[in-house]
MISEVO-982682 format. One record per residue: x, y, z of N, C-alpha, C, O in turn; residue number from 1; residue in three letters. Coordinates in nm, 2 decimals. Each point is the difference from the previous one (the first is absolute). Layout:
BEGIN
[[X,Y,Z],[X,Y,Z],[X,Y,Z],[X,Y,Z],NUM,ALA]
...
This chain:
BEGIN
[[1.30,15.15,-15.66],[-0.09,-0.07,-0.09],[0.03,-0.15,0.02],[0.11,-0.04,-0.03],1,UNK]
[[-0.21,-0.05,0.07],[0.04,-0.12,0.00],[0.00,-0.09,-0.11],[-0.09,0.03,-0.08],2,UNK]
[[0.15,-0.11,0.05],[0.06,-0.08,-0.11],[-0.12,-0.15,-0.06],[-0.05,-0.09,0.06],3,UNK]
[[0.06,0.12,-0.16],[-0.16,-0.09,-0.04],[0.07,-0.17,-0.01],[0.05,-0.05,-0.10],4,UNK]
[[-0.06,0.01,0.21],[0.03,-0.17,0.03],[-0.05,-0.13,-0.14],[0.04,-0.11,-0.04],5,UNK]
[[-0.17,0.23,-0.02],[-0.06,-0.11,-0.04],[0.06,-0.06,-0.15],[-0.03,-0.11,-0.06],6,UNK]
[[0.11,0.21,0.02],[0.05,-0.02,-0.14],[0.17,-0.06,0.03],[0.10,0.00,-0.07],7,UNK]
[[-0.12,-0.03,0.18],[0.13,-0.09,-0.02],[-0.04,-0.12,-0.05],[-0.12,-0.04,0.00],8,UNK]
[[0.24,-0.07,-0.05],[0.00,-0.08,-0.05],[-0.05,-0.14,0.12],[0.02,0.00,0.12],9,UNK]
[[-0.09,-0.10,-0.18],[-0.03,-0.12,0.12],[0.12,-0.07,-0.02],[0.06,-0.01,-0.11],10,UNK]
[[-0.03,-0.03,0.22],[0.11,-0.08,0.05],[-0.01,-0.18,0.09],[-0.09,-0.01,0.09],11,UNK]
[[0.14,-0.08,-0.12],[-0.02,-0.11,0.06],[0.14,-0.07,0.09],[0.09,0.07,-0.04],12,UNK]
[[-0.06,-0.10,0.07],[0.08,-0.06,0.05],[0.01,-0.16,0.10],[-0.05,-0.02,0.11],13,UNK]
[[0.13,-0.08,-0.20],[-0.07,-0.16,0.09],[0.20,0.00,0.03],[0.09,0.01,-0.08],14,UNK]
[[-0.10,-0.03,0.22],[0.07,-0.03,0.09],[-0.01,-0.15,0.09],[-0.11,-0.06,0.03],15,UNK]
[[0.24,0.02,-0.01],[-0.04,-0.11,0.08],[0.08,0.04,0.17],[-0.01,-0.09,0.08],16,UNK]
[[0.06,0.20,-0.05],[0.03,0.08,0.08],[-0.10,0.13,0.12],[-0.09,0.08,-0.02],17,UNK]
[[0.13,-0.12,0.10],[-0.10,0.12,0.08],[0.07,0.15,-0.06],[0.12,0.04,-0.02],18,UNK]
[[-0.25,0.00,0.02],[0.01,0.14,-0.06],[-0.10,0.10,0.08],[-0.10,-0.04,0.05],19,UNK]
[[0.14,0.17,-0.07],[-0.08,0.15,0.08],[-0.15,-0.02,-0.10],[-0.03,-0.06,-0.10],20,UNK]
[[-0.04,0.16,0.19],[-0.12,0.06,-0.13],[0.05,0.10,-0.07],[-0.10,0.06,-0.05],21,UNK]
[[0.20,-0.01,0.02],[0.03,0.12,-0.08],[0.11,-0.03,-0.10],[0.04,0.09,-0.08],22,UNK]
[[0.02,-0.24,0.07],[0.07,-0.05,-0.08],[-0.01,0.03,-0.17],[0.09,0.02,-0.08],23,UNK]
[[-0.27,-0.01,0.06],[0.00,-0.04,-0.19],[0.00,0.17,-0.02],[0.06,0.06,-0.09],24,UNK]
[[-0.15,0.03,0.21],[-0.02,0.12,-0.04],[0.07,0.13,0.07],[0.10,-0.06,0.06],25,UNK]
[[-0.09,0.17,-0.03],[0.07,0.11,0.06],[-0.10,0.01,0.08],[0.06,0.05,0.10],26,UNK]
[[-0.19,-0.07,-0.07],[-0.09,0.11,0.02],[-0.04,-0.11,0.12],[0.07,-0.10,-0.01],27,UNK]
[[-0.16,0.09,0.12],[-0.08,-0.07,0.04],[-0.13,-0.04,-0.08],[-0.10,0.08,0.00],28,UNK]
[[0.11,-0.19,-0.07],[-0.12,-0.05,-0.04],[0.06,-0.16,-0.08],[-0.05,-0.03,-0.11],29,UNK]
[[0.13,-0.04,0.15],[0.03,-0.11,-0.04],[-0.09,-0.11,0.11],[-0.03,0.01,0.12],30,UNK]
[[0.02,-0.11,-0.20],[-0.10,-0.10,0.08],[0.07,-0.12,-0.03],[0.07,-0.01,-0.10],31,UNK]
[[-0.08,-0.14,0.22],[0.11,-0.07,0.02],[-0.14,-0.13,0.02],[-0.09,-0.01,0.08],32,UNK]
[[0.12,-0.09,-0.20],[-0.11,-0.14,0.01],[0.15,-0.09,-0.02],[0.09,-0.02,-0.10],33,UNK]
[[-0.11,-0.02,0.24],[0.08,-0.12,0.00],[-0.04,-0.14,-0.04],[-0.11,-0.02,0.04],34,UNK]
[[0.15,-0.05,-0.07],[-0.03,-0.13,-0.07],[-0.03,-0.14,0.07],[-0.06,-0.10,-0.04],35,UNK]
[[0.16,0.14,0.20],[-0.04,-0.09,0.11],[-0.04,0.10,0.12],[0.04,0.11,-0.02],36,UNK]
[[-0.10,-0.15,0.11],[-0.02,0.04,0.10],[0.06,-0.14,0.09],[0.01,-0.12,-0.02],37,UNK]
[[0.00,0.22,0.13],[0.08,-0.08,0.18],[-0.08,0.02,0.04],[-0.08,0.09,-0.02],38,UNK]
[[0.09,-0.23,0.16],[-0.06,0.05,0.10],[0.07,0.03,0.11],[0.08,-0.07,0.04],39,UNK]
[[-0.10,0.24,0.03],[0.05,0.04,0.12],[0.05,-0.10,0.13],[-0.03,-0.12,-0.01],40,UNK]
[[0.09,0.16,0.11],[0.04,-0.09,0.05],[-0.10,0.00,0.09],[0.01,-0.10,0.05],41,UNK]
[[-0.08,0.14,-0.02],[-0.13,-0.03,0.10],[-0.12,-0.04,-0.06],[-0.10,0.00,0.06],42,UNK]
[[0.12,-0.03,-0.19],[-0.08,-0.05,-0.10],[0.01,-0.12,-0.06],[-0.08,-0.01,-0.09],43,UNK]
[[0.17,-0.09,0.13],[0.06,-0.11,-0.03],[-0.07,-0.14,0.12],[0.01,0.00,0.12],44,UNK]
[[-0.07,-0.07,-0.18],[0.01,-0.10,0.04],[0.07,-0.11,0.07],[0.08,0.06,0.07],45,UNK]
[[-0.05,-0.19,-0.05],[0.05,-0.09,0.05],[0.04,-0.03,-0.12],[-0.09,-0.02,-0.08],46,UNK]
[[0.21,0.01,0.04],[0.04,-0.09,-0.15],[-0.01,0.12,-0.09],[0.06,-0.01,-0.11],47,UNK]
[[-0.11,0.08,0.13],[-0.04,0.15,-0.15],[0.09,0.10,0.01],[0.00,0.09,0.08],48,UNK]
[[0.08,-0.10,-0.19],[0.13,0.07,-0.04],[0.00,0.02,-0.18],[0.10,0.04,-0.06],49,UNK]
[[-0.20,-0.07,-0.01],[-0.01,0.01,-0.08],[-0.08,0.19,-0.11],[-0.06,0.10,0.04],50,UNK]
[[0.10,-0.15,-0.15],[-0.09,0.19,-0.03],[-0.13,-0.11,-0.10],[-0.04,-0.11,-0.04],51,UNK]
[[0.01,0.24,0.05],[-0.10,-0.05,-0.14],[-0.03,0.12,-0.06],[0.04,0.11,0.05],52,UNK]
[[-0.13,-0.12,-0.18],[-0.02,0.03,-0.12],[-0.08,0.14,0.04],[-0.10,0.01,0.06],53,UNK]
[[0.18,0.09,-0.11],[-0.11,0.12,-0.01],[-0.10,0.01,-0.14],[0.02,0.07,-0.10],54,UNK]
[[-0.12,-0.15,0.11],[-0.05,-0.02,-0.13],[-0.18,-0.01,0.04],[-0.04,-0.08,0.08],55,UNK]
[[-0.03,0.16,-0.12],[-0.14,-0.05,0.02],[-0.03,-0.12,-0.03],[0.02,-0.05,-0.11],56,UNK]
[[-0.09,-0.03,0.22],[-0.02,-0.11,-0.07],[-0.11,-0.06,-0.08],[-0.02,-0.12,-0.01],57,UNK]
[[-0.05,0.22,-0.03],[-0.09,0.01,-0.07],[0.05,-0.02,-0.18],[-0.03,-0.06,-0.10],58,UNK]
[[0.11,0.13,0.14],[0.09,0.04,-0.12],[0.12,-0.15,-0.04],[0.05,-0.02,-0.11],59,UNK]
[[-0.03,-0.03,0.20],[0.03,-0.10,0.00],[-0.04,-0.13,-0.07],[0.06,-0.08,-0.06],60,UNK]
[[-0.20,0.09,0.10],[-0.09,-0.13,-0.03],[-0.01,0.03,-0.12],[-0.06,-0.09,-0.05],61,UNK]
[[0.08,0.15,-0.02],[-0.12,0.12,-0.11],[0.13,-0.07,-0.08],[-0.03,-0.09,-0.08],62,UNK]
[[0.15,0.13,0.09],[0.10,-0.03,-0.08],[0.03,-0.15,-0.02],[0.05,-0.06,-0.10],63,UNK]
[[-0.09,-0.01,0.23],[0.05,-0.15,0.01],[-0.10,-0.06,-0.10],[0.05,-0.09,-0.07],64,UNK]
[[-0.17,0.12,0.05],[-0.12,-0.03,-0.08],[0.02,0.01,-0.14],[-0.05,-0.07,-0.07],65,UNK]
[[0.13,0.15,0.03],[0.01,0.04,-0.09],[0.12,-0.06,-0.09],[0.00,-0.04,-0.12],66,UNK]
[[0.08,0.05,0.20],[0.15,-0.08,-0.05],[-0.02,-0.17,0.05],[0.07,-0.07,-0.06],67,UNK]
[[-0.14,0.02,0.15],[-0.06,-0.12,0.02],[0.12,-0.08,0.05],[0.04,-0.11,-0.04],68,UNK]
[[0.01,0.21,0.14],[0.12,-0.07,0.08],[0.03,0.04,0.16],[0.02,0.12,0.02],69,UNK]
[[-0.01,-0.17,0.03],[-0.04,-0.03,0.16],[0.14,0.13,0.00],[0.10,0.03,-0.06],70,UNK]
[[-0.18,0.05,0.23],[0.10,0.09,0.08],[0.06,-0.04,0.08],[-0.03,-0.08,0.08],71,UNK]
[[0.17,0.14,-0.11],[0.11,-0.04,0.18],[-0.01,0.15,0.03],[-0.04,0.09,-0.08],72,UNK]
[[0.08,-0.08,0.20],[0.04,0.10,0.08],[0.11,0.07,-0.01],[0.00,0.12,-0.01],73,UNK]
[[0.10,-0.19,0.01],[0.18,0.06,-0.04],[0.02,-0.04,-0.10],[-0.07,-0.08,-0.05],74,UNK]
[[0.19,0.15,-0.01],[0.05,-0.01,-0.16],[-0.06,-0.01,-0.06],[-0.12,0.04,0.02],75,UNK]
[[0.16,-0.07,-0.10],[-0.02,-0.10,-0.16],[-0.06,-0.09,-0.04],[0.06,-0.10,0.05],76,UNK]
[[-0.14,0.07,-0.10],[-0.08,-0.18,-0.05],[0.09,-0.05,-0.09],[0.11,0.05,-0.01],77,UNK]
[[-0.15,-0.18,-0.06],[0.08,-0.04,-0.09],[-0.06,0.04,-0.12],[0.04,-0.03,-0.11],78,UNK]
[[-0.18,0.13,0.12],[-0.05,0.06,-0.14],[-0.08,-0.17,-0.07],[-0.04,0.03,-0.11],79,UNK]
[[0.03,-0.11,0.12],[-0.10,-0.15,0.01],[-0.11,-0.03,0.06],[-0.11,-0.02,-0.06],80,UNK]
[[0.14,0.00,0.17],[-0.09,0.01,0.10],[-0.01,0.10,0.11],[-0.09,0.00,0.07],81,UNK]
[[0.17,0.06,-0.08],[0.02,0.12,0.09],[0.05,0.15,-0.02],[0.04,0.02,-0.11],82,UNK]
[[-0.04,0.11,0.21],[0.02,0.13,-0.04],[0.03,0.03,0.14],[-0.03,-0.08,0.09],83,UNK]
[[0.09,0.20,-0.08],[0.02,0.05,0.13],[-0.01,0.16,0.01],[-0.05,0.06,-0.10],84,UNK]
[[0.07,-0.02,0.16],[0.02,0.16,0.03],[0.13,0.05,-0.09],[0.00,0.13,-0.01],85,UNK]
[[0.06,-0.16,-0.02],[0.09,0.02,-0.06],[0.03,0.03,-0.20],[0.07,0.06,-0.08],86,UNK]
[[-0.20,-0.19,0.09],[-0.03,0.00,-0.13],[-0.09,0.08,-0.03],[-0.01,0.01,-0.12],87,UNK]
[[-0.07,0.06,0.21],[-0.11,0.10,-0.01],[0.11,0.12,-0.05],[0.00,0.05,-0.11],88,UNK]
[[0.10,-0.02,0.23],[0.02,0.14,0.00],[0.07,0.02,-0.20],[-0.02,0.09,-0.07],89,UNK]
[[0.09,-0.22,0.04],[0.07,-0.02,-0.13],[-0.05,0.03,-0.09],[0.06,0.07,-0.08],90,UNK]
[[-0.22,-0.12,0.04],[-0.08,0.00,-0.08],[-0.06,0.15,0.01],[0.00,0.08,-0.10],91,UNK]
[[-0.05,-0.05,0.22],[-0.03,0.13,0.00],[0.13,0.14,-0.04],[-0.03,0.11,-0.06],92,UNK]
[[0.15,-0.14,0.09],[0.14,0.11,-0.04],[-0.05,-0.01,-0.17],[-0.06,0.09,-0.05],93,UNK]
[[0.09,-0.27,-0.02],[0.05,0.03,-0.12],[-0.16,0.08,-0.06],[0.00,0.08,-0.09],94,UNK]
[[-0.12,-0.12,0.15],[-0.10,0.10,-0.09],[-0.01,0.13,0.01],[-0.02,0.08,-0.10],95,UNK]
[[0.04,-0.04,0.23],[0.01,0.19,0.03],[0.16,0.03,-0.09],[0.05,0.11,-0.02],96,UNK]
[[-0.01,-0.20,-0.02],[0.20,0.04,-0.10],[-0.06,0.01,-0.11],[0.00,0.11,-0.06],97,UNK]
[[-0.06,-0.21,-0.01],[0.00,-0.03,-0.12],[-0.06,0.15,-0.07],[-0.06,0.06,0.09],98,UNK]
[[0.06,0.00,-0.22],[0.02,0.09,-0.08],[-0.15,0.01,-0.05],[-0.04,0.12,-0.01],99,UNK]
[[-0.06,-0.25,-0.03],[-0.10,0.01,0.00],[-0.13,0.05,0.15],[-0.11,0.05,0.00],100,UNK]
[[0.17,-0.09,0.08],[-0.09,0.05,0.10],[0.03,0.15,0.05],[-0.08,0.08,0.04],101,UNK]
[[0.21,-0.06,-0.06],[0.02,0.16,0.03],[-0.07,0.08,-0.10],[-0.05,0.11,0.02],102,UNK]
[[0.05,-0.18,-0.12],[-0.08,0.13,-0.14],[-0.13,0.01,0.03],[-0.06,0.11,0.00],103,UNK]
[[0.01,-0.24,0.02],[-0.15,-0.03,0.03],[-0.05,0.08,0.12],[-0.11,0.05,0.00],104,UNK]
[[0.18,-0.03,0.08],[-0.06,0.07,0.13],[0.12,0.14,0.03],[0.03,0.04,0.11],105,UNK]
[[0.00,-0.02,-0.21],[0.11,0.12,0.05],[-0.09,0.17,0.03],[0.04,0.10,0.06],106,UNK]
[[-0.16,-0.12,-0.12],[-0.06,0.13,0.09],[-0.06,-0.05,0.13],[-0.06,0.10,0.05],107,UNK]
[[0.05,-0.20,0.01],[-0.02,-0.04,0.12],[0.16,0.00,0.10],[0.02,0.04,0.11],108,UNK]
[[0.07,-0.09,-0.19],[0.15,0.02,0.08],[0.03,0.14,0.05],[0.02,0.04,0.11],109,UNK]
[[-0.03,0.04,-0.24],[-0.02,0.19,0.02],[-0.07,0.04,0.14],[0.02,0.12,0.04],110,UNK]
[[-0.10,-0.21,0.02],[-0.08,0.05,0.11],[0.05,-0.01,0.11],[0.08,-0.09,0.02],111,UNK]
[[-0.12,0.17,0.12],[0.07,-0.04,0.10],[-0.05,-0.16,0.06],[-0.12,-0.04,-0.02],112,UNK]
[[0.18,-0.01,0.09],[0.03,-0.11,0.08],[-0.23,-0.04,0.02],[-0.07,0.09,0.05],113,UNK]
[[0.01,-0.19,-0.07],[-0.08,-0.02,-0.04],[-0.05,-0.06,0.19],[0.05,-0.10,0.07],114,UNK]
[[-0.11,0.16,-0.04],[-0.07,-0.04,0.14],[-0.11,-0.09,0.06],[-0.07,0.06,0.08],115,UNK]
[[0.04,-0.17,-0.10],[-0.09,-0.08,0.05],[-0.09,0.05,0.08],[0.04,0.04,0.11],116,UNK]
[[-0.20,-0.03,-0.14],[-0.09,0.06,0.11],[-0.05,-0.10,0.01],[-0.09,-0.01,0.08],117,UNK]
C-alpha cells in the first residue's frame, strides 16, 4: 500500500549553505529557489564574476514602485533609498512566519506544493 505524501506536514527551510533536494523532505519532491544565481564558467564574461538576483524582474519593478525605492542587485539597501535581494527574501520569511498569514491562508498551506502553469 503506498503511503499518502499528501497529508504530511509543509516544510520550509532558509539556508545559507549548499544543500541536496531531499534535505527539508524524505521523499523526492523538495524544490530548491536559490536567491543568487552564478554564472558558469563558460558563461562568464571578461570582468564577470559576479551572481545576481534570482528574482523576476517584473516583480521587481512592481515592488520598487511601490516602496518608491531604487534596486541593487546584491545585498541589502539602506531601506531609504534603496533595497536589495536580500531585503526581499526578509520581508518575504517574516510574512510567510507571521501567525496572521498562516491562519489566513492555512487551508491553502494544507495543500500540496502550488505549481505555476
Amino acid at each position: 500500500m503506498q503511503e499518502d505524501k499528501s497529508k504530511e506536514d509543509f516544510a520550509v527551510l532558509s539556508t545559507s549553505c549548499v544543500c541536496t533536494h531531499k534535505i527539508v523532505t524524505v521523499y523526492d519532491r523538495s524544490f530548491v529557489f536559490p536567491l543568487y544565481l552564478y554564472p558558469a564558467e563558460g558563461e562568464m564574461q571578461f570582468g564577470d564574476s559576479h551572481r545576481r538576483p534570482n528574482l523576476n524582474p517584473e516583480f521587481v519593478k512592481a515592488f520598487s514602485v511601490k516602496l518608491v525605492l531604487k534596486f541593487i542587485n546584491d545585498g541589502k539597501g539602506d531601506l531609504e533609498q534603496t533595497f536589495g535581494p536580500e531585503d526581499i527574501f526578509n520581508y518575504a520569511y517574516a510574512v510567510f512566519h507571521s501567525p496572521a498569514y498562516r491562519s489566513r491562508y492555512s487551508e491553502f498551506l494544507k495543500i500540496d506544493f502550488p505549481i505555476c502553469r
